[in-house]
PyMOL Python script that loads the backbone (N, CA, C, O; Angstrom):
from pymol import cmd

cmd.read_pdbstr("""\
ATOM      1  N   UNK A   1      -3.730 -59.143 226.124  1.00  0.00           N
ATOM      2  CA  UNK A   1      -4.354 -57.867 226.316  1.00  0.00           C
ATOM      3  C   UNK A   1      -3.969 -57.371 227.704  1.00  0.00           C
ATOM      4  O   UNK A   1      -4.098 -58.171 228.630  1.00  0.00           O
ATOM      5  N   UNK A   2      -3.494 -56.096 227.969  1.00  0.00           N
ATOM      6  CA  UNK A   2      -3.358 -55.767 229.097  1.00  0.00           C
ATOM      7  C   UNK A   2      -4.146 -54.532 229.412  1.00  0.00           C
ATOM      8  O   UNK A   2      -4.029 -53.547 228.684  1.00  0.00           O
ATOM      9  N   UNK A   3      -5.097 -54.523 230.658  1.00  0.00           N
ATOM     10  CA  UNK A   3      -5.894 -53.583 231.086  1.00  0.00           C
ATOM     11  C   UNK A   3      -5.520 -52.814 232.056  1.00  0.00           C
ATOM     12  O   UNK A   3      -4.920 -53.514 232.871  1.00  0.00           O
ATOM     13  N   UNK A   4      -5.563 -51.792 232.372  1.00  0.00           N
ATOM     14  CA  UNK A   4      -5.296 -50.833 233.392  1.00  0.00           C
ATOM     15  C   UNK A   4      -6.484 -50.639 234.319  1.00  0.00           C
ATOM     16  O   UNK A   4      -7.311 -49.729 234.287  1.00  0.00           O
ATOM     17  N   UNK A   5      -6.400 -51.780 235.240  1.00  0.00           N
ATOM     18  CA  UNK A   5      -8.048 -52.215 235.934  1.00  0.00           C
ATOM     19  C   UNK A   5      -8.630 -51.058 236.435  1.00  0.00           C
ATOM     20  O   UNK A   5      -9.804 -50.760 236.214  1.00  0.00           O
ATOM     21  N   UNK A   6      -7.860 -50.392 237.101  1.00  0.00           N
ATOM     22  CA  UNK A   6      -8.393 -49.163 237.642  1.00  0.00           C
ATOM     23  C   UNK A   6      -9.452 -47.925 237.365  1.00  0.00           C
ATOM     24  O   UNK A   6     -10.154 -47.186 238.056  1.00  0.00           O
ATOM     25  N   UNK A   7      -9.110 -48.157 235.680  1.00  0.00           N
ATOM     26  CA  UNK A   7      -9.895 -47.176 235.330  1.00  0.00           C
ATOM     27  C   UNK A   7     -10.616 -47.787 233.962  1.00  0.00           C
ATOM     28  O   UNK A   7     -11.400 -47.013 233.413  1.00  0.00           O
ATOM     29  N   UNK A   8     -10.443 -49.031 233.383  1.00  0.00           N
ATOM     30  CA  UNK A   8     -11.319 -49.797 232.646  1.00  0.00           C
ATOM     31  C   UNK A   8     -12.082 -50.716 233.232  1.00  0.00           C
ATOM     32  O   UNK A   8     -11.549 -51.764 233.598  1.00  0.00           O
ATOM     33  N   UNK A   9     -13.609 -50.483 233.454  1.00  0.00           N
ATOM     34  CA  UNK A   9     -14.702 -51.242 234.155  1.00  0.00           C
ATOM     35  C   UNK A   9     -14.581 -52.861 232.831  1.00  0.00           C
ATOM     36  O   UNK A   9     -14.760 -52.722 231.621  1.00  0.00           O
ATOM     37  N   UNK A  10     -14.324 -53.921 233.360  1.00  0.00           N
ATOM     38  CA  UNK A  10     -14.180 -55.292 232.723  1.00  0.00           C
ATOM     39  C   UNK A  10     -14.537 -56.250 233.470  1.00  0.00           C
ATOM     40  O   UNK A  10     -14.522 -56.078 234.689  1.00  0.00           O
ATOM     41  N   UNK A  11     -15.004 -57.669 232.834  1.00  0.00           N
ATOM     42  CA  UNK A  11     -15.329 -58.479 233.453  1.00  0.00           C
ATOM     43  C   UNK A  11     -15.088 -59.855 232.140  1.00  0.00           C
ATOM     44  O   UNK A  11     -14.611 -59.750 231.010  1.00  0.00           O
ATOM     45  N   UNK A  12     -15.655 -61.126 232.885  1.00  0.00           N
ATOM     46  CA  UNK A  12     -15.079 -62.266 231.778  1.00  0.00           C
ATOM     47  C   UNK A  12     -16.569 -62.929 231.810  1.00  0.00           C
ATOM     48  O   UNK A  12     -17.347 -62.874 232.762  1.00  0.00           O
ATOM     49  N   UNK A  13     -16.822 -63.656 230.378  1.00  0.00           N
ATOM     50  CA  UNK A  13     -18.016 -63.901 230.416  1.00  0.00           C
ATOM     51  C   UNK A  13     -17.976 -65.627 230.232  1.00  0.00           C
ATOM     52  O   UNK A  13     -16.968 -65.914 229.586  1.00  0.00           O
ATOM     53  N   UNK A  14     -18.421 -66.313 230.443  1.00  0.00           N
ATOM     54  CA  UNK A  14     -18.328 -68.197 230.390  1.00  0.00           C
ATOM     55  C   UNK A  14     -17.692 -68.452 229.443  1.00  0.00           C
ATOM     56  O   UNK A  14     -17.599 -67.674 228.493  1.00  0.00           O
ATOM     57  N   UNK A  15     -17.094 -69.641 229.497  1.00  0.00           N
ATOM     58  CA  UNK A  15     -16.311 -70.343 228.487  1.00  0.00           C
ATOM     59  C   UNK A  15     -17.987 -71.464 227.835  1.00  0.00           C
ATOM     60  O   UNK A  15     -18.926 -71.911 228.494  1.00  0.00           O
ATOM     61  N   UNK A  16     -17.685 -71.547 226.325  1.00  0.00           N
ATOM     62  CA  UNK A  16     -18.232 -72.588 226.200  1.00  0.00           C
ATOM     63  C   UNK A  16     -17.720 -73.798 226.741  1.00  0.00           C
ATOM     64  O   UNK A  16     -16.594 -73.941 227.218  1.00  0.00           O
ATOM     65  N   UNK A  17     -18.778 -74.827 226.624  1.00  0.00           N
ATOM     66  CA  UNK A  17     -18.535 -75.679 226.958  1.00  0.00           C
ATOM     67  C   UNK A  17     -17.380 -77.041 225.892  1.00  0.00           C
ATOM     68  O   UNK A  17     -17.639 -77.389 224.740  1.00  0.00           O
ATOM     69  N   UNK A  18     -16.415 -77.445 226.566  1.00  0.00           N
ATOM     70  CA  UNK A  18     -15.254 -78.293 226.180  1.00  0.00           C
ATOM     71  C   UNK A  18     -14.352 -76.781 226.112  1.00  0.00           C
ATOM     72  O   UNK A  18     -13.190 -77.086 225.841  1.00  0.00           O
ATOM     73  N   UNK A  19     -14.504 -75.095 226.283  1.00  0.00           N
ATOM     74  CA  UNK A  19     -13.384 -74.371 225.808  1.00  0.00           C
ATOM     75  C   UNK A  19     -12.978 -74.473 227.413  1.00  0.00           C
ATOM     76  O   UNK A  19     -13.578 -75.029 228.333  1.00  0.00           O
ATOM     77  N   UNK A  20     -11.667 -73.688 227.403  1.00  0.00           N
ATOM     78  CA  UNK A  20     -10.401 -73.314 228.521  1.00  0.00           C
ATOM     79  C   UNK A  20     -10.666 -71.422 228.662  1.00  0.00           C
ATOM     80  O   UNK A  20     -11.252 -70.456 228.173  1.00  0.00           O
ATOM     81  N   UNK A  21      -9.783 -71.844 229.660  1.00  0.00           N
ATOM     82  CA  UNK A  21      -9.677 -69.590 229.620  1.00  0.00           C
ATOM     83  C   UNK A  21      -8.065 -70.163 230.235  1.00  0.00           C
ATOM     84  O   UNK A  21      -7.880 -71.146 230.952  1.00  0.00           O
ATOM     85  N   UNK A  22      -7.294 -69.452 229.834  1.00  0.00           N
ATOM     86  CA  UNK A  22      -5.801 -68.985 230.533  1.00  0.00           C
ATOM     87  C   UNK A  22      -6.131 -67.979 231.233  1.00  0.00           C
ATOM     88  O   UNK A  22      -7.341 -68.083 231.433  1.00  0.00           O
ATOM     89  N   UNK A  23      -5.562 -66.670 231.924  1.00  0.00           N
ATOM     90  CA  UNK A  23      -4.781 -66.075 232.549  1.00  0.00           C
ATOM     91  C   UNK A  23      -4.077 -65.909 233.320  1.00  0.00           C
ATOM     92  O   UNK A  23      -4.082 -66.588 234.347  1.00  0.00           O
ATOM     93  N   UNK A  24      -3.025 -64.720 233.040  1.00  0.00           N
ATOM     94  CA  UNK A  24      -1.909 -64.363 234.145  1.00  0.00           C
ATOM     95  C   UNK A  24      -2.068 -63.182 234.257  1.00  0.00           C
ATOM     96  O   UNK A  24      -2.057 -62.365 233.337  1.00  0.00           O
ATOM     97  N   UNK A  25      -2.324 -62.855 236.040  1.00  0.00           N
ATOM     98  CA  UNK A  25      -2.387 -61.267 236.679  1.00  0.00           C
ATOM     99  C   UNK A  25      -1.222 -60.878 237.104  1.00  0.00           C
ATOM    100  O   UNK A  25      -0.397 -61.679 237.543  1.00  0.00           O
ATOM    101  N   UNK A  26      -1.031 -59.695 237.029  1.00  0.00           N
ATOM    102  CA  UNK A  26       0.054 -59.052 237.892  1.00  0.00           C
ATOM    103  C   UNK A  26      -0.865 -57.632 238.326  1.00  0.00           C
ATOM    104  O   UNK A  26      -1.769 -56.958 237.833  1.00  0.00           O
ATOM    105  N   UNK A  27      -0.006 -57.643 239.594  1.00  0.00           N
ATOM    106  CA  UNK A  27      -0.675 -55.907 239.733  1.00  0.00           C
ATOM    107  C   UNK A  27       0.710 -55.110 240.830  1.00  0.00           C
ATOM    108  O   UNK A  27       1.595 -55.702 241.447  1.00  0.00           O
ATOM    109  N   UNK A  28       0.514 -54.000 240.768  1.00  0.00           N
ATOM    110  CA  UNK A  28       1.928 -53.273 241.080  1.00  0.00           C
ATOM    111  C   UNK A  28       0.883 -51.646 241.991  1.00  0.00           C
ATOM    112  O   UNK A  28      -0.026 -51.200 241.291  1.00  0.00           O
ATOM    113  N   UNK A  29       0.983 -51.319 242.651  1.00  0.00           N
ATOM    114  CA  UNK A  29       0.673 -50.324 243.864  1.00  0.00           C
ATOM    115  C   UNK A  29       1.334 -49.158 242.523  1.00  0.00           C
ATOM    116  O   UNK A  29       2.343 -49.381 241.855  1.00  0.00           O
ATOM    117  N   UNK A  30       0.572 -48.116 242.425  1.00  0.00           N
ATOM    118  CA  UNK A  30       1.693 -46.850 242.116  1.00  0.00           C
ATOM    119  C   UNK A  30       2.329 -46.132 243.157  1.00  0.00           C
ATOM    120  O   UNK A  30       2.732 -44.977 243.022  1.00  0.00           O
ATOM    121  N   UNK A  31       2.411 -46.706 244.048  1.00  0.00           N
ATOM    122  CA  UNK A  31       3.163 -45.694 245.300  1.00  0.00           C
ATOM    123  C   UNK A  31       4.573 -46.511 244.747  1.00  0.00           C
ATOM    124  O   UNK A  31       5.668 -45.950 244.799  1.00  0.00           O
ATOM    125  N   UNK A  32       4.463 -47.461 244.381  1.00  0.00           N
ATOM    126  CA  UNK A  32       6.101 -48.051 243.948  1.00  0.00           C
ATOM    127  C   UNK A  32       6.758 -47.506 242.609  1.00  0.00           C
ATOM    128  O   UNK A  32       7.975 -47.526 242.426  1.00  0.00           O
ATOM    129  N   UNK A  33       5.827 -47.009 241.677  1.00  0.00           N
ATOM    130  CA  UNK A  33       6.186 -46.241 240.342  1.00  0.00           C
ATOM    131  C   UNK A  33       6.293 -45.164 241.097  1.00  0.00           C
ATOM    132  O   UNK A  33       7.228 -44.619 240.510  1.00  0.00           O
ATOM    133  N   UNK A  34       5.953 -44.278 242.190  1.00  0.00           N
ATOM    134  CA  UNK A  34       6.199 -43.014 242.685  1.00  0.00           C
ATOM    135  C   UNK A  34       7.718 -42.876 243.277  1.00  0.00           C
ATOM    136  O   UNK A  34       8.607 -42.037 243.127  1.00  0.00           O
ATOM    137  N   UNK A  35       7.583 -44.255 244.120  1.00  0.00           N
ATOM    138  CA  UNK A  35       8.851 -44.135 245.416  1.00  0.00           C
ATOM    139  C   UNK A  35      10.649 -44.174 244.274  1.00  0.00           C
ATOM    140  O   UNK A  35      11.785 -43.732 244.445  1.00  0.00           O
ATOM    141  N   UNK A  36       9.899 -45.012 243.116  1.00  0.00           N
ATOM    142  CA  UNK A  36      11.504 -45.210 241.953  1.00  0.00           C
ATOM    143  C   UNK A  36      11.274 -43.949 241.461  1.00  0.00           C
ATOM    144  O   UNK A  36      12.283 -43.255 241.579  1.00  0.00           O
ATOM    145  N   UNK A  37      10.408 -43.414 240.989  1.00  0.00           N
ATOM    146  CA  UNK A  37      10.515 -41.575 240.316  1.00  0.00           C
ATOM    147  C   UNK A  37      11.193 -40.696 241.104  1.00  0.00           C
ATOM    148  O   UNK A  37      11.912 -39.835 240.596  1.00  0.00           O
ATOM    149  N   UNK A  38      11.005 -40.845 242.719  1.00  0.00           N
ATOM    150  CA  UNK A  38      11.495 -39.705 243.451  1.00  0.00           C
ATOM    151  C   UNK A  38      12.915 -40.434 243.695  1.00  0.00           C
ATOM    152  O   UNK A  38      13.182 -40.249 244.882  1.00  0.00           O
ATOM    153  N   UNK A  39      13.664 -40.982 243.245  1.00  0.00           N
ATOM    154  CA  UNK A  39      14.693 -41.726 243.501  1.00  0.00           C
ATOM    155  C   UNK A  39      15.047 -42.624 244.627  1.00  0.00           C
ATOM    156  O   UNK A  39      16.196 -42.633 245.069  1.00  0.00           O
ATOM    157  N   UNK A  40      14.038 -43.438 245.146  1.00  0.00           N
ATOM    158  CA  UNK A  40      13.959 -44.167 246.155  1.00  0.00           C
ATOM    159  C   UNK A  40      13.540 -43.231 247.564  1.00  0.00           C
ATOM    160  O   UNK A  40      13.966 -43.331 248.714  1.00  0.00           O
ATOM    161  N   UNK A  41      12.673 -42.422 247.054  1.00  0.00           N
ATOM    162  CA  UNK A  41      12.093 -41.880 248.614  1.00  0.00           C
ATOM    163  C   UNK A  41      10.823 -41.911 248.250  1.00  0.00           C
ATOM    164  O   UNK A  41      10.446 -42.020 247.083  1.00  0.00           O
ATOM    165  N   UNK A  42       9.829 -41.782 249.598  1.00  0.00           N
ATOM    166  CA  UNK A  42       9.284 -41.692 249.632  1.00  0.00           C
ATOM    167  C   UNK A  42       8.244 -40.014 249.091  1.00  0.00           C
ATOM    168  O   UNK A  42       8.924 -39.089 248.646  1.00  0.00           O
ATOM    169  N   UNK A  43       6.769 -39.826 249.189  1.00  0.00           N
ATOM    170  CA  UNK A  43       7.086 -38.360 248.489  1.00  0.00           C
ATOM    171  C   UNK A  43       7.057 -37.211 249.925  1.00  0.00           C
ATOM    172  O   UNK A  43       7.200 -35.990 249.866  1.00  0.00           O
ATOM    173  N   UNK A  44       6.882 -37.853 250.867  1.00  0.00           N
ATOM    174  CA  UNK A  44       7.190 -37.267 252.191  1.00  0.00           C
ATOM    175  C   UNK A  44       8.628 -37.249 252.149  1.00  0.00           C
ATOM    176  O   UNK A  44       8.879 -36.073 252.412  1.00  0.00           O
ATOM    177  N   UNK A  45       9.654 -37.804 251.989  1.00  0.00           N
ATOM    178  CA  UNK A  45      10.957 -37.469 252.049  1.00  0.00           C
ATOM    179  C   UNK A  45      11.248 -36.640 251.212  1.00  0.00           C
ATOM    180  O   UNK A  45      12.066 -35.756 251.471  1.00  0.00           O
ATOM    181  N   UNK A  46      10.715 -36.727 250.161  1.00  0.00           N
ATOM    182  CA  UNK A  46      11.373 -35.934 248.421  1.00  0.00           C
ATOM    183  C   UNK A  46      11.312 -34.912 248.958  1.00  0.00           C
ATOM    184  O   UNK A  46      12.317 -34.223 249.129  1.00  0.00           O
ATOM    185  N   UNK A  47       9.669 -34.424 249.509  1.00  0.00           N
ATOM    186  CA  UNK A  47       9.134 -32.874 249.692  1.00  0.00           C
ATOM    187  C   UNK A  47      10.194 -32.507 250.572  1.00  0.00           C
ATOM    188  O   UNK A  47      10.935 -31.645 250.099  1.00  0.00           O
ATOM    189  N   UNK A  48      10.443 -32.859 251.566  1.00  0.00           N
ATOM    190  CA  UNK A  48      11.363 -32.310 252.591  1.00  0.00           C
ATOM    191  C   UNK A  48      12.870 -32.169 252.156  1.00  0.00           C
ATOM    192  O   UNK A  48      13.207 -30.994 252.296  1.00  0.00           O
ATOM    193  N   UNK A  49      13.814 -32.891 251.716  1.00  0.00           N
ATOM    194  CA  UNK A  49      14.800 -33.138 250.732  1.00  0.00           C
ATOM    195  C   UNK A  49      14.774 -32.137 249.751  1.00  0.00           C
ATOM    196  O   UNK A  49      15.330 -31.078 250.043  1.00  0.00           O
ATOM    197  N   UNK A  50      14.472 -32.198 249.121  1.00  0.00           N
ATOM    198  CA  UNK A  50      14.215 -31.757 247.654  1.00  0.00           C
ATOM    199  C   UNK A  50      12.803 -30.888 247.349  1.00  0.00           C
ATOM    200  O   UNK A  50      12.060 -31.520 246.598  1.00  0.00           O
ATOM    201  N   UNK A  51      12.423 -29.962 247.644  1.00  0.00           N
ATOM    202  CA  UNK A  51      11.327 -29.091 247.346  1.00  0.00           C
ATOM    203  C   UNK A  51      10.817 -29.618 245.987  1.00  0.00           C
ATOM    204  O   UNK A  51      10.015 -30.468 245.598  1.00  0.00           O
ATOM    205  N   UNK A  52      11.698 -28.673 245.426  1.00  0.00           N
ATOM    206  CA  UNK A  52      12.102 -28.324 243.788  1.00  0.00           C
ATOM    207  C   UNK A  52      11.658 -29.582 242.811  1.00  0.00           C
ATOM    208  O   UNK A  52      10.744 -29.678 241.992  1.00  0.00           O
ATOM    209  N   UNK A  53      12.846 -30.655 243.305  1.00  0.00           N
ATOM    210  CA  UNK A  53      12.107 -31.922 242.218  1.00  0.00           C
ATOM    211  C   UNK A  53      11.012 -32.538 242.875  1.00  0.00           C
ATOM    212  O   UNK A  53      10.557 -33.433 242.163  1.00  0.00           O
ATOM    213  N   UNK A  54      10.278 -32.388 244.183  1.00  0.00           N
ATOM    214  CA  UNK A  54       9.053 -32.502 244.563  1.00  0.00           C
ATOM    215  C   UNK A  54       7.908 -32.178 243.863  1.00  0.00           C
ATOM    216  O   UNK A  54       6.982 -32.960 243.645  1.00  0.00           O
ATOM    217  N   UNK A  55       7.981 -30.810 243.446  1.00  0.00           N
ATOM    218  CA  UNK A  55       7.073 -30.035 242.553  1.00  0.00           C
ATOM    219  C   UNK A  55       6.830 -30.263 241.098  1.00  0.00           C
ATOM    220  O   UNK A  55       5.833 -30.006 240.423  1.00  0.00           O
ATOM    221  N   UNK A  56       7.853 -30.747 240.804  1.00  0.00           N
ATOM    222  CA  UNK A  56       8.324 -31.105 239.447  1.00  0.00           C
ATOM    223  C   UNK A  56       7.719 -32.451 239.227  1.00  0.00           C
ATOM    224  O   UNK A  56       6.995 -32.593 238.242  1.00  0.00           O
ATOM    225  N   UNK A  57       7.928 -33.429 240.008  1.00  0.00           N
ATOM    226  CA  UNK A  57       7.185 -34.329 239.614  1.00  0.00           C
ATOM    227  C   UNK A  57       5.861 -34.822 239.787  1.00  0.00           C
ATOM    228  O   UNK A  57       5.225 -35.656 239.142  1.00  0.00           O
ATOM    229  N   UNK A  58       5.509 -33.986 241.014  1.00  0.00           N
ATOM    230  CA  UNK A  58       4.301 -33.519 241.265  1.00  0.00           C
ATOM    231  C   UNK A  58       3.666 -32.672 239.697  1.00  0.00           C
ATOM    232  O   UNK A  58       2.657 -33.327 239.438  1.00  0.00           O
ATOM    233  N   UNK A  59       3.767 -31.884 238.916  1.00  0.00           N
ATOM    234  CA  UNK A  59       3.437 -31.451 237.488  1.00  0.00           C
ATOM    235  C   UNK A  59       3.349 -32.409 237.039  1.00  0.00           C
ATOM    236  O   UNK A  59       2.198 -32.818 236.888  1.00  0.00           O
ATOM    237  N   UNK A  60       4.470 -33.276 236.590  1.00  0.00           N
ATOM    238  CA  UNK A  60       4.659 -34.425 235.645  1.00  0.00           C
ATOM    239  C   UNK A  60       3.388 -35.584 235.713  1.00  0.00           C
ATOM    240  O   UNK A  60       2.884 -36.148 234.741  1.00  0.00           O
ATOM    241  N   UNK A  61       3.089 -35.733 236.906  1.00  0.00           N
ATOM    242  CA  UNK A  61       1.672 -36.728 237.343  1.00  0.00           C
ATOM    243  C   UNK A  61       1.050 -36.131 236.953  1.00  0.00           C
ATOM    244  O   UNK A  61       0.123 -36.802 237.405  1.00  0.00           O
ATOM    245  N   UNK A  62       0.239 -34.868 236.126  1.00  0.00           N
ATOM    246  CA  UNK A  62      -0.721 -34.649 235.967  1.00  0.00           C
ATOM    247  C   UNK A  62      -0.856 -35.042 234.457  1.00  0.00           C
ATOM    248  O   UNK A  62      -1.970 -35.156 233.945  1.00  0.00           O
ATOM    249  N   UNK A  63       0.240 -35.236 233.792  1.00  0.00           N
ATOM    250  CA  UNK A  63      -0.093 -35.747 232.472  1.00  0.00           C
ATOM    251  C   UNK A  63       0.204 -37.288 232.150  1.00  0.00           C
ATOM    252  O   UNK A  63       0.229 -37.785 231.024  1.00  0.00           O
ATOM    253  N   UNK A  64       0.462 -38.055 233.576  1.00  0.00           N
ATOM    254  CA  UNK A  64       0.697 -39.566 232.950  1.00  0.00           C
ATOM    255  C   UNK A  64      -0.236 -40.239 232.905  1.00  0.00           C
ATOM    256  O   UNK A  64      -0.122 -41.394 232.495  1.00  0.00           O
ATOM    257  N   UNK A  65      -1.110 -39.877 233.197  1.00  0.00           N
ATOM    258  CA  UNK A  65      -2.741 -41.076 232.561  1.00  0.00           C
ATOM    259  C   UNK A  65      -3.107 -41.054 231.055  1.00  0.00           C
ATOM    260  O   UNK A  65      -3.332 -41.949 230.240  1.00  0.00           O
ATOM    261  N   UNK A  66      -3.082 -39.690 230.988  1.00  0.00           N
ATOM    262  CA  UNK A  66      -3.983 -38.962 229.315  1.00  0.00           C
ATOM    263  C   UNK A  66      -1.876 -40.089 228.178  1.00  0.00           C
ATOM    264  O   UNK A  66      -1.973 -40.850 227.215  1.00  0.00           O
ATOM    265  N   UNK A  67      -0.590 -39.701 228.828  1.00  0.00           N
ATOM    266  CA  UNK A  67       0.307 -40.561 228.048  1.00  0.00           C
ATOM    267  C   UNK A  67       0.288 -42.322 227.817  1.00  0.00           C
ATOM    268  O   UNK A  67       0.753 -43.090 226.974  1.00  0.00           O
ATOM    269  N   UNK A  68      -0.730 -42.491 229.384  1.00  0.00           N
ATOM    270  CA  UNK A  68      -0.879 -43.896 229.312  1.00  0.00           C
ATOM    271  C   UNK A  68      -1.633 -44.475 227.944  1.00  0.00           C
ATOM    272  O   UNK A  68      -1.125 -45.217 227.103  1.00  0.00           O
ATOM    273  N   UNK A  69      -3.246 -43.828 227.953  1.00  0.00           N
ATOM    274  CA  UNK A  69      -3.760 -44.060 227.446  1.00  0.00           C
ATOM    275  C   UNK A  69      -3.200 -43.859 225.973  1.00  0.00           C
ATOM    276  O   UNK A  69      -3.662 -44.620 225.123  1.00  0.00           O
ATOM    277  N   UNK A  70      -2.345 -43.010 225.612  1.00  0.00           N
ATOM    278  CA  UNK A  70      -1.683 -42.942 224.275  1.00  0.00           C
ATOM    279  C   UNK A  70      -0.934 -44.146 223.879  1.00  0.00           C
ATOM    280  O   UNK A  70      -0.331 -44.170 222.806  1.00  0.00           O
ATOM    281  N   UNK A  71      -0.940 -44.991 224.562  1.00  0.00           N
ATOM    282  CA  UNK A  71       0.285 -45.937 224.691  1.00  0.00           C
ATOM    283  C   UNK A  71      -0.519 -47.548 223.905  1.00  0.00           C
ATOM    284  O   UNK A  71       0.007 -48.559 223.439  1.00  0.00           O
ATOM    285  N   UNK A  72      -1.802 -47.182 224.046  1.00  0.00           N
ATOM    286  CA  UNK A  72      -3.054 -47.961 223.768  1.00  0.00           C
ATOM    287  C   UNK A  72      -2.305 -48.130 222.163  1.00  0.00           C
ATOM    288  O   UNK A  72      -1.195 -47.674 221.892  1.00  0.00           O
ATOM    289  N   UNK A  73      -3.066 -48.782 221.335  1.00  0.00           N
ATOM    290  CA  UNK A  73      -3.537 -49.048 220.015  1.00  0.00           C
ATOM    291  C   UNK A  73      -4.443 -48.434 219.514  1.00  0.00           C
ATOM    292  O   UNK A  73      -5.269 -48.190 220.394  1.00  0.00           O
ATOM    293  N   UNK A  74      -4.789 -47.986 218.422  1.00  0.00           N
ATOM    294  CA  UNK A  74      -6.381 -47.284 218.089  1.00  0.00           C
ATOM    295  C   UNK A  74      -6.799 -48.665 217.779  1.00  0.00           C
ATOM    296  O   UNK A  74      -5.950 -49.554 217.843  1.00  0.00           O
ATOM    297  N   UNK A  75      -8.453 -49.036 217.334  1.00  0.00           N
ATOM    298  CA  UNK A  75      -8.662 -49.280 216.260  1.00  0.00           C
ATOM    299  C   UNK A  75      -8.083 -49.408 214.910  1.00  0.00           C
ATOM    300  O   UNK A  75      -7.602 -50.409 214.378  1.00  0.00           O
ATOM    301  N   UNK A  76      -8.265 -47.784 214.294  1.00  0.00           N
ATOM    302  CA  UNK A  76      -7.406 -48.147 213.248  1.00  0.00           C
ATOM    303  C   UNK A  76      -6.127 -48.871 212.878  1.00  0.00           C
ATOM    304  O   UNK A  76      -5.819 -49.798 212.129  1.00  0.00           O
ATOM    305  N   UNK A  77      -5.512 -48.050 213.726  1.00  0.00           N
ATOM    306  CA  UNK A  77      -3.616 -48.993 214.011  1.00  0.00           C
ATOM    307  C   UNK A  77      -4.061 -50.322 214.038  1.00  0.00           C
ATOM    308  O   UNK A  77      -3.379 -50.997 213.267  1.00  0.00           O
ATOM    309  N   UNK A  78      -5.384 -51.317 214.912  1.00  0.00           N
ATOM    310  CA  UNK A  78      -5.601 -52.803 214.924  1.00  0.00           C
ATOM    311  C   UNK A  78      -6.153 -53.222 213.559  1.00  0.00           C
ATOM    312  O   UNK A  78      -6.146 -54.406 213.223  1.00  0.00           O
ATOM    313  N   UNK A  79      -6.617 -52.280 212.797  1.00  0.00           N
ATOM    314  CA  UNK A  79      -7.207 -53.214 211.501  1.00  0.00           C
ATOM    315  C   UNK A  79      -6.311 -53.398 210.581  1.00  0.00           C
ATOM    316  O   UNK A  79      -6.110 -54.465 210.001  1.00  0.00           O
ATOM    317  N   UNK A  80      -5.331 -51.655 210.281  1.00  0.00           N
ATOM    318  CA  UNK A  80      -4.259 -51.966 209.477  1.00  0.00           C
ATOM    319  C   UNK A  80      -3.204 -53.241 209.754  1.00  0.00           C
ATOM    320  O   UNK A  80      -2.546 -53.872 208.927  1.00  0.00           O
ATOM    321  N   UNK A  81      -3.298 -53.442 211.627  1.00  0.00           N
ATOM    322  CA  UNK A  81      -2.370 -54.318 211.709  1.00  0.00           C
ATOM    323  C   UNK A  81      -0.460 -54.132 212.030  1.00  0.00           C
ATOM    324  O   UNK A  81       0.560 -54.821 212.056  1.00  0.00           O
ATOM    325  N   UNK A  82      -0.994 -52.465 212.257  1.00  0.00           N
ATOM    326  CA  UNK A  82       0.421 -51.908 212.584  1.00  0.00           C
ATOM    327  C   UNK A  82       0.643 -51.338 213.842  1.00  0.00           C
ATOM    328  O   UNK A  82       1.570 -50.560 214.069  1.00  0.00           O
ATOM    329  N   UNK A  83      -0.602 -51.891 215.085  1.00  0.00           N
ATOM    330  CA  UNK A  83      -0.881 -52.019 216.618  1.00  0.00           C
ATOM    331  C   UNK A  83      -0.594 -52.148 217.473  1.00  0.00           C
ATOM    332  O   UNK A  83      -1.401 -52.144 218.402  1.00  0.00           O
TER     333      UNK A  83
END
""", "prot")
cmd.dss("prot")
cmd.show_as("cartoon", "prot")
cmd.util.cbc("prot")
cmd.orient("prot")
């Protein structure tokens, strides 16, 4: 399962007893998904550089959360099993 901690409130609740828990975290800054979008600048460089695709991707951030969340599974898609 992978969560997008930021904006899903989660927590883990006891293992019974004789069970295990695994996990593996990763976590990644979005200033580093920003700095590879603007082609290795920063967005203080882009703006100055580049106005134009400054603005542009500046727009584009306003719809990548609502695409994230599309990226999810429904329910349904998990019962049919096609998720």
């Amino acid at each position: 399962m992978c969560l997008p901690s930021a904006i899903i409130t989660h927590s883990n609740i006891p293992t019974g007893e004789g069970d295990t828990r695994a996990s593996f975290t990763q976590y990644c800054s979005g200033e580093v998904f920003r700095y590879i979008e603007n082609g290795f600048s920063t967005d203080a460089m882009l703006k100055a550089q580049d106005p134009l695709l400054y603005a542009i991707n500046r727009e584009k951030r306003k719809t990548r959360l609502m695409k994230g969340y599309e990226m999810f599974s429904t329910i349904e898609e998990l019962l049919r099993g096609s998720g």
